[in-house]
Backbone as JSON Lines, residues from 0, in Angstrom:
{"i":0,"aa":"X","n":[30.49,71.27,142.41],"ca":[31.02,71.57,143.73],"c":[30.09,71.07,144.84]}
{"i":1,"aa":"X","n":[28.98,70.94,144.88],"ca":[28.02,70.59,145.99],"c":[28.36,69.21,146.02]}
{"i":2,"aa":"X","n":[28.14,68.37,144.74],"ca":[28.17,67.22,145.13],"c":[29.62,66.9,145.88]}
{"i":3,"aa":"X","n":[30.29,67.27,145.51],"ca":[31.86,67.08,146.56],"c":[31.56,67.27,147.81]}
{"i":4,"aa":"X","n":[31.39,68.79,147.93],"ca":[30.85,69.08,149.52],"c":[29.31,68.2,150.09]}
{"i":5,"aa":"X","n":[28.62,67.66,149.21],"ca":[27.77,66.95,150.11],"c":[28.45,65.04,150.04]}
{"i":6,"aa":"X","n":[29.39,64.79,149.36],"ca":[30.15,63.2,149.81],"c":[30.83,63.55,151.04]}
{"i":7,"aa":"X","n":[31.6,64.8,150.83],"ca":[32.25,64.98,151.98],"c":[31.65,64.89,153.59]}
{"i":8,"aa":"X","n":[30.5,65.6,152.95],"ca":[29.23,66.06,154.31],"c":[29.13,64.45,155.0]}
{"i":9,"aa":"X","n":[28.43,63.54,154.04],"ca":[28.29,62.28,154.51],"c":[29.65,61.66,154.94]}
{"i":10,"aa":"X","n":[30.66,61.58,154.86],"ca":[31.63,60.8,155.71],"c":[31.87,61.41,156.58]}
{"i":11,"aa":"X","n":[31.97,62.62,156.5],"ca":[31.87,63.13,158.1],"c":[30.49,62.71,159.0]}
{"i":12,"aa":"X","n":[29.57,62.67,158.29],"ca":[28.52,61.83,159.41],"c":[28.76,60.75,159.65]}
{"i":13,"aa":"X","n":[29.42,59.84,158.87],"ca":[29.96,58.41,159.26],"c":[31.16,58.65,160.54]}
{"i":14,"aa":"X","n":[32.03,59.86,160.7],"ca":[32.69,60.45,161.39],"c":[32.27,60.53,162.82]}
{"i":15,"aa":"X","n":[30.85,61.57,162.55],"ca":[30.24,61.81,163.71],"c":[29.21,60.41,164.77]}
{"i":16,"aa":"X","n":[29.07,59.86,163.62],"ca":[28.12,58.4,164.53],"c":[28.96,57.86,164.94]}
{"i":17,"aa":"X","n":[30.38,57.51,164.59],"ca":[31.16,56.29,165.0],"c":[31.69,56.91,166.22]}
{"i":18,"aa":"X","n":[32.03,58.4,166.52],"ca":[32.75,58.96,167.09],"c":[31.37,58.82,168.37]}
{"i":19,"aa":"X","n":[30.68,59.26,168.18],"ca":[29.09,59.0,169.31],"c":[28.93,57.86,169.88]}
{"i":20,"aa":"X","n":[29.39,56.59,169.21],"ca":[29.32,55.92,169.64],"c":[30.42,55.62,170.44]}
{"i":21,"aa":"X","n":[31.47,55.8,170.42],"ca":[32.79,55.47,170.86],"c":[32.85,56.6,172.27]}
{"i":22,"aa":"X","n":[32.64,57.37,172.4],"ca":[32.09,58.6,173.02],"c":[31.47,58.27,174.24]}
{"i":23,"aa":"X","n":[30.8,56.72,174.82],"ca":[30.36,56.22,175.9],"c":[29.51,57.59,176.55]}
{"i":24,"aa":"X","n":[28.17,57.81,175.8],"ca":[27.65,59.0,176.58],"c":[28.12,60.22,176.69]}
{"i":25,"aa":"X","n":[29.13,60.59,176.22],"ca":[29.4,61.84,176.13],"c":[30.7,61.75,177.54]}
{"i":26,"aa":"X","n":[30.9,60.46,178.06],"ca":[31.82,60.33,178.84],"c":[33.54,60.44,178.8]}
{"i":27,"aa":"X","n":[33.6,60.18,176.97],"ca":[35.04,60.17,177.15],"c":[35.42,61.65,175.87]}
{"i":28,"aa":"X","n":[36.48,62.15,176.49],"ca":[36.62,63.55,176.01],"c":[36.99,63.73,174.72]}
{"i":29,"aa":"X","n":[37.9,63.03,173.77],"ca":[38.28,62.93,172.77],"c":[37.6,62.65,171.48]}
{"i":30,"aa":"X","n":[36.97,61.43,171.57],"ca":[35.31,61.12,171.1],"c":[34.36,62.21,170.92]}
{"i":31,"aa":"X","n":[34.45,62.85,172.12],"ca":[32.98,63.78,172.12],"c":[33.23,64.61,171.61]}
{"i":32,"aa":"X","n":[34.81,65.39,171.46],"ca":[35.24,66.09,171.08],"c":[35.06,65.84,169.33]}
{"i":33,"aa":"X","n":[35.62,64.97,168.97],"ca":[35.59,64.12,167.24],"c":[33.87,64.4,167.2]}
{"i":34,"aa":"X","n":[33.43,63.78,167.53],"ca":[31.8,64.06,167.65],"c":[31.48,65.6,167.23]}
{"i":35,"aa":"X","n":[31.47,66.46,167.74],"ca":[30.92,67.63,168.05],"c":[31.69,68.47,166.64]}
{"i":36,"aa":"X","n":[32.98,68.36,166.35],"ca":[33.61,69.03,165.05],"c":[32.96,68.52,164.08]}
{"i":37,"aa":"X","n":[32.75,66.92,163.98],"ca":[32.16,66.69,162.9],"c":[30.71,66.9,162.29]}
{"i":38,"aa":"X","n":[29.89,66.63,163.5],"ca":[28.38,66.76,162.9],"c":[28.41,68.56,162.74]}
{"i":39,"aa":"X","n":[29.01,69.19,163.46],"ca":[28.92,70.58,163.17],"c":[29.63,70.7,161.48]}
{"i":40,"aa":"X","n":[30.49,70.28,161.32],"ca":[30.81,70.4,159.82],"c":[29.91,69.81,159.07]}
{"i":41,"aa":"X","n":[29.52,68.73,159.03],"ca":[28.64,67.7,158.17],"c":[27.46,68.19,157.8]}
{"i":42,"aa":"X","n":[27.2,69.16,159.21],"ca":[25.8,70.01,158.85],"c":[25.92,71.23,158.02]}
{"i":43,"aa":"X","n":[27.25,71.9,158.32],"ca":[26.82,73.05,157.6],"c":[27.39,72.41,155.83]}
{"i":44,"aa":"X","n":[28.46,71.38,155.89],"ca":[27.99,71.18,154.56],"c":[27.16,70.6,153.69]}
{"i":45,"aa":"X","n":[25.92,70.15,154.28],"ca":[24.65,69.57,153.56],"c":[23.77,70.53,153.34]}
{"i":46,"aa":"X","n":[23.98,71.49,154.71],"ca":[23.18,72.65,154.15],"c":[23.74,73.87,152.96]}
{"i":47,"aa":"X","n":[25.13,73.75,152.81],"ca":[25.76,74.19,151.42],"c":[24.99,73.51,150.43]}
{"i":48,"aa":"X","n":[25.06,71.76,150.38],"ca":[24.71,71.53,149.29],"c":[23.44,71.43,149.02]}
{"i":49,"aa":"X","n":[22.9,71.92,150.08],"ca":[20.98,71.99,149.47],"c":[21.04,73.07,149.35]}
{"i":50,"aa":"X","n":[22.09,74.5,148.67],"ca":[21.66,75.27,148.51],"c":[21.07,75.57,147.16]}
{"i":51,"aa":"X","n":[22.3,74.5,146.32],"ca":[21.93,74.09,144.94],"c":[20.96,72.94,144.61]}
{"i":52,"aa":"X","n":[21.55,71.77,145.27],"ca":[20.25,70.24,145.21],"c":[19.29,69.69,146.01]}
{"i":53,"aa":"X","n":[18.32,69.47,145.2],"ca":[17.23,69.23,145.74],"c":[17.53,68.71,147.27]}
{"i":54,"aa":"X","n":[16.54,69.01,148.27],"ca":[16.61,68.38,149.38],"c":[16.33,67.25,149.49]}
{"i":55,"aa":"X","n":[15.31,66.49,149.02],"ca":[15.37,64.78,149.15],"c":[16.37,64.08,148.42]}
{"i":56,"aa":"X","n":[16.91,64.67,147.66],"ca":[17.89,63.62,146.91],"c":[19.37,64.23,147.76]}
{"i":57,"aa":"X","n":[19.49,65.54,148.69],"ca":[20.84,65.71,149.2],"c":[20.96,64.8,150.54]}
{"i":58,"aa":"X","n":[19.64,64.57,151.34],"ca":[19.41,64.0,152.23],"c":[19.6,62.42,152.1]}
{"i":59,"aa":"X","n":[19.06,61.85,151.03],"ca":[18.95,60.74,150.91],"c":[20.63,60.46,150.52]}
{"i":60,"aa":"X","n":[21.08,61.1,150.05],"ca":[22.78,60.86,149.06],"c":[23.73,60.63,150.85]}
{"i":61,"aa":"X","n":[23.44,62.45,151.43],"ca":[24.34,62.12,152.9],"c":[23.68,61.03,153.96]}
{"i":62,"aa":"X","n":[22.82,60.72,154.02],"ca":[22.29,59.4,155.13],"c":[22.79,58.17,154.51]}
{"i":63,"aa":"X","n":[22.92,57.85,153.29],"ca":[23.25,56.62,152.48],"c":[24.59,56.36,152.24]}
{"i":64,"aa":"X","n":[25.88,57.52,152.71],"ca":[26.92,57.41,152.57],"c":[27.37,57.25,154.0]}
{"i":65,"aa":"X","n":[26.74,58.39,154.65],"ca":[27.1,57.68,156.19],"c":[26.37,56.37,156.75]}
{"i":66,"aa":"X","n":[25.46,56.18,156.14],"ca":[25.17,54.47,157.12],"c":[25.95,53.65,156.27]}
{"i":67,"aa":"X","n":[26.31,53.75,154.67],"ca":[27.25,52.3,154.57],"c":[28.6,52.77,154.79]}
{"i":68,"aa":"X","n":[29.08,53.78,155.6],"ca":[30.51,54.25,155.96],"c":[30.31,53.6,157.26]}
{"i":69,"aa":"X","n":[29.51,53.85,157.97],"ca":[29.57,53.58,159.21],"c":[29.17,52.25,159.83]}
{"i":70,"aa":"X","n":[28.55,51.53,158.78],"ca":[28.33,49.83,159.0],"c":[29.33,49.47,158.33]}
{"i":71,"aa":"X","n":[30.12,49.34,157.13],"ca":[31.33,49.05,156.65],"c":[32.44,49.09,157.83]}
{"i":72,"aa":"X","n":[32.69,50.56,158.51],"ca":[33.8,50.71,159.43],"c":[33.39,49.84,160.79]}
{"i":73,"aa":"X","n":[32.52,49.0,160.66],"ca":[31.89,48.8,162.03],"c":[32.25,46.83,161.69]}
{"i":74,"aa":"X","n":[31.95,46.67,160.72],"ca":[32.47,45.39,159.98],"c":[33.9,44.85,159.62]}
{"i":75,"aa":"X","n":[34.74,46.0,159.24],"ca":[35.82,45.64,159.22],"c":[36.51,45.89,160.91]}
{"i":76,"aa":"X","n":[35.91,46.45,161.73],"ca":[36.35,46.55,162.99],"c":[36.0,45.38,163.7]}
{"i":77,"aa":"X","n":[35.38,44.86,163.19],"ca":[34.54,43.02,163.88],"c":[33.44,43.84,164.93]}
{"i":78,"aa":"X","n":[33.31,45.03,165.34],"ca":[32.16,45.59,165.87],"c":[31.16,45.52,165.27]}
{"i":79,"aa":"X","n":[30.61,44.92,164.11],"ca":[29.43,44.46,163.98],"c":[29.4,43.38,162.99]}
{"i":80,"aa":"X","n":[28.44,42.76,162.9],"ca":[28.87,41.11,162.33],"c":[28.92,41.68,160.67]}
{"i":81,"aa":"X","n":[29.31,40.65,160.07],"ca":[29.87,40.7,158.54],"c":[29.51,39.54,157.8]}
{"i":82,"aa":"X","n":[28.93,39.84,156.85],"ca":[27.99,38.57,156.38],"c":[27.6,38.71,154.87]}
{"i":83,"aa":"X","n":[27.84,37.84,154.06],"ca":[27.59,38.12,152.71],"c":[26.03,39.23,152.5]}
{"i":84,"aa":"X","n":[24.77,38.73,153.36],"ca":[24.05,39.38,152.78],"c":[24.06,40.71,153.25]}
{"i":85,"aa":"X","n":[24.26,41.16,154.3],"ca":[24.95,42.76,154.89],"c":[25.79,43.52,154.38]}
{"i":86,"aa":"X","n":[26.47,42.5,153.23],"ca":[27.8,43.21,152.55],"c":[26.7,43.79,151.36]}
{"i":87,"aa":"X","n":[26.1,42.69,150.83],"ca":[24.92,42.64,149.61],"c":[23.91,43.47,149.8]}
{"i":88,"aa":"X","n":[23.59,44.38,151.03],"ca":[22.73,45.39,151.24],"c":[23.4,46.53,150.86]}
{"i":89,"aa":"X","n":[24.52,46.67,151.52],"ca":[25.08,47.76,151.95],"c":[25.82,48.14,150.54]}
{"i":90,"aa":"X","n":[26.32,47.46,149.42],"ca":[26.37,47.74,148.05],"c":[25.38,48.03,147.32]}
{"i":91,"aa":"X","n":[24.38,47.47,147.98],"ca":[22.49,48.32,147.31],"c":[22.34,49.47,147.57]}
{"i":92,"aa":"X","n":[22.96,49.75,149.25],"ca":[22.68,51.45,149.76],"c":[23.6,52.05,148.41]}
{"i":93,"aa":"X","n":[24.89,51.94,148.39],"ca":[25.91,52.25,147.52],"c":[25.8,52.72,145.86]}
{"i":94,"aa":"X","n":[24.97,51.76,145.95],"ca":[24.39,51.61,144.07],"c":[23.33,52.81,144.04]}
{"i":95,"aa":"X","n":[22.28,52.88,145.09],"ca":[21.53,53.7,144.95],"c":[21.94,55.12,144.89]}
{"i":96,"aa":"X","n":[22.81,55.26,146.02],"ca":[23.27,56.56,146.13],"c":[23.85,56.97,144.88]}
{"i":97,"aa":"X","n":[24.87,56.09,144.31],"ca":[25.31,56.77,142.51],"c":[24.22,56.57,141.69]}
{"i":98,"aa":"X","n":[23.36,56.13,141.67],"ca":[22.2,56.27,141.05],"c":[21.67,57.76,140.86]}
{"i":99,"aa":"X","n":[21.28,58.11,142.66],"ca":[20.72,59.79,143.02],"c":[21.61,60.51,141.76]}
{"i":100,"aa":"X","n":[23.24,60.37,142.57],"ca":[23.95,61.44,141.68],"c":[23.71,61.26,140.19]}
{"i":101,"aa":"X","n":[23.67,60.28,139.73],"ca":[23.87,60.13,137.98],"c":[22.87,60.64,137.97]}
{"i":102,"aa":"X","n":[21.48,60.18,138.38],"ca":[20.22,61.08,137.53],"c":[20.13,62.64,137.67]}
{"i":103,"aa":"X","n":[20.38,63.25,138.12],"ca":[20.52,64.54,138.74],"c":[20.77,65.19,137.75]}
C-alpha cells in the first residue's frame, strides 16, 4: 500500500510543479488553485509512505517520478526541448526509480 500511495504522491508533484509553473506567480487563480490541492496531497502522502519506507529511498522514488513526469509533460508539450539524449536520461531517472522499488 505505501508504495501505491507514494507513486501516487509523486505524480501529484509532477501535478504541483507544472501547475506552479503555469500559475505565473501565483497570478492566475486556477493554477494556483491546482497548485495548492496538490502539493498539499503529495505531501501528506509521502509522509504516509515514510511511515512504513525508508526515508531516502521514499524521497528519492517521489522526486524521480515527479521530475521525469514533469520533464516528459513539458516535452511532449514542446515546452521544453526533446532530444534523444534527454529522453535517454530521463529513462535512467525511470530505471532507477524501479530499481529503489525492486530492491526494497
Amino acid at each position: 500500500m505505501a508504495w501505491i500511495v507514494l507513486v501516487a504522491s509523486g505524480v501529484l508533484e509532477a501535478v504541483w510543479a507544472t501547475a506552479l509553473g503555469k500559475s505565473d506567480g501565483f497570478s492566475r487563480l486556477v493554477p494556483s488553485i491546482v497548485f495548492l490541492i496538490a502539493v498539499v496531497l503529495s505531501m501528506v502522502g509521502l509522509a504516509f509512505a515514510m511511515r512504513t519506507l525508508p526515508t531516502g529511498t521514499s524521497y528519492a522514488v517521489w522526486v524521480g517520478i515527479g521530475a521525469a513526469l514533469t520533464v516528459g509533460y513539458g516535452m511532449v508539450t514542446g515546452e521544453e526541448p526533446a532530444s534523444l539524449v534527454r529522453i535517454l536520461l530521463i529513462c535512467a531517472i525511470v530505471a532507477c526509480v524501479v530499481g529503489l522499488e525492486l530492491s526494497h
